[in-house]
N, C-alpha and C positions, 0 to 999 in steps of 0.2 A: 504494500500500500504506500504509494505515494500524492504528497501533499503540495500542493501547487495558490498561488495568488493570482495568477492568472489564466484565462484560459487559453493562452495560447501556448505557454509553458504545458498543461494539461493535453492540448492536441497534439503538440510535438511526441509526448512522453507516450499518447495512444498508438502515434504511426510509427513512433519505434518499438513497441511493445509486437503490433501486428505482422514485424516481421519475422516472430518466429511463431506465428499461431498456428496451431495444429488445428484441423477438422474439428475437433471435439474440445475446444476450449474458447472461452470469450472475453475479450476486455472491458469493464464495467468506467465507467465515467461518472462521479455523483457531483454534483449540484447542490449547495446550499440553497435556501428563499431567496436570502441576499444574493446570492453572486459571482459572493467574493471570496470562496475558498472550493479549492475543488481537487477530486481524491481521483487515482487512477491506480486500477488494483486488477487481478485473472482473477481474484477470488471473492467469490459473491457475501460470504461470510464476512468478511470485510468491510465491505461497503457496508450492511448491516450492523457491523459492531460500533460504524462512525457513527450511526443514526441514532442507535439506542444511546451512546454514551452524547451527541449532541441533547437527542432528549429528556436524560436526566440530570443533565450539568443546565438546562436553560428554557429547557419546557415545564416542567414539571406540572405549571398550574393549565394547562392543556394539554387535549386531548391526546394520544400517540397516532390515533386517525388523523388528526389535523397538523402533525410534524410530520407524518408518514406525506400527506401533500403537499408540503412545503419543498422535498425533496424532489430532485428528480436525478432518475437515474439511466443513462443511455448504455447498452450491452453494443461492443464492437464483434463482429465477429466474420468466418470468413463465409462468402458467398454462396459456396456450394452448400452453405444448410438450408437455404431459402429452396432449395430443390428438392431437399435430402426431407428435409419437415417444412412445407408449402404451409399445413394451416400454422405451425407455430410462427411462424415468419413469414403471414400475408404484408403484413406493413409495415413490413421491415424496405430501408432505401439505402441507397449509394451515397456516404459521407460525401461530403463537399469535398473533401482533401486527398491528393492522390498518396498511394503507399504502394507498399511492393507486391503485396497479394491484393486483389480483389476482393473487399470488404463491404457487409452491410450493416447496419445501423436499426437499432428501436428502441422505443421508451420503454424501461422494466418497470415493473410491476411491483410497486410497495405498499405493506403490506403489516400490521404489526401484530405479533404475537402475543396470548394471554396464558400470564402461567401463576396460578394460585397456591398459595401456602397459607397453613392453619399453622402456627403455633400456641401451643397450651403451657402457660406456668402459673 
């Protein structure tokens, strides 16, 4: 996971990430509301650990639905999935920036988890 203040340090850090993507792995790009901080990670677990730990350092008195919107999260990956899985990558498109493989582009899907504990003393 790397941490970027711009986004074009960010896009650079994707097209060179996408030069060694294999068929079956993806580049994640997350997005604060603001703007102005932006994470570039393969691993999706990642991106979700920023969100939760942005949500409990600065959301707290809101919802995790309405952080989980605040984010946005773009999946790089290489082209030949959009063939390979058609319905998962209908609207998936061709980044604006050339790389060395053949790459498509979508909005991922967030999402937040509920996980309940009881303790008795």
């Amino acid at each position: 996971m790397k941490r970027f203040d711009s986004i074009i340090e960010a896009m650079r850090e994707v097209r060179k990430a996408s030069k060694n993507l294999d068929l079956n792995e993806e580049i994640f790009l997350a997005v604060d509301y603001w703007g102005d901080t932006y994470y570039v990670s393969d691993d999706a677990w990642d991106v979700g650990s920023v969100i939760t730990k942005d949500y409990c350092e600065n959301h707290t008195d809101s919802s995790p639905e309405r952080v989980a919107d605040e984010w946005k999260v773009i999946e790089y990956c290489r082209a030949e999935k959009k063939e390979t899985y058609p319905n998962t990558y209908e609207k998936a498109k061709k980044p604006s920036f050339k790389s060395d493989v053949e790459l498509i582009r979508k909005f991922g899907s967030i999402s937040p988890e509920y996980s309940v504990d009881f303790n008795i003393s």
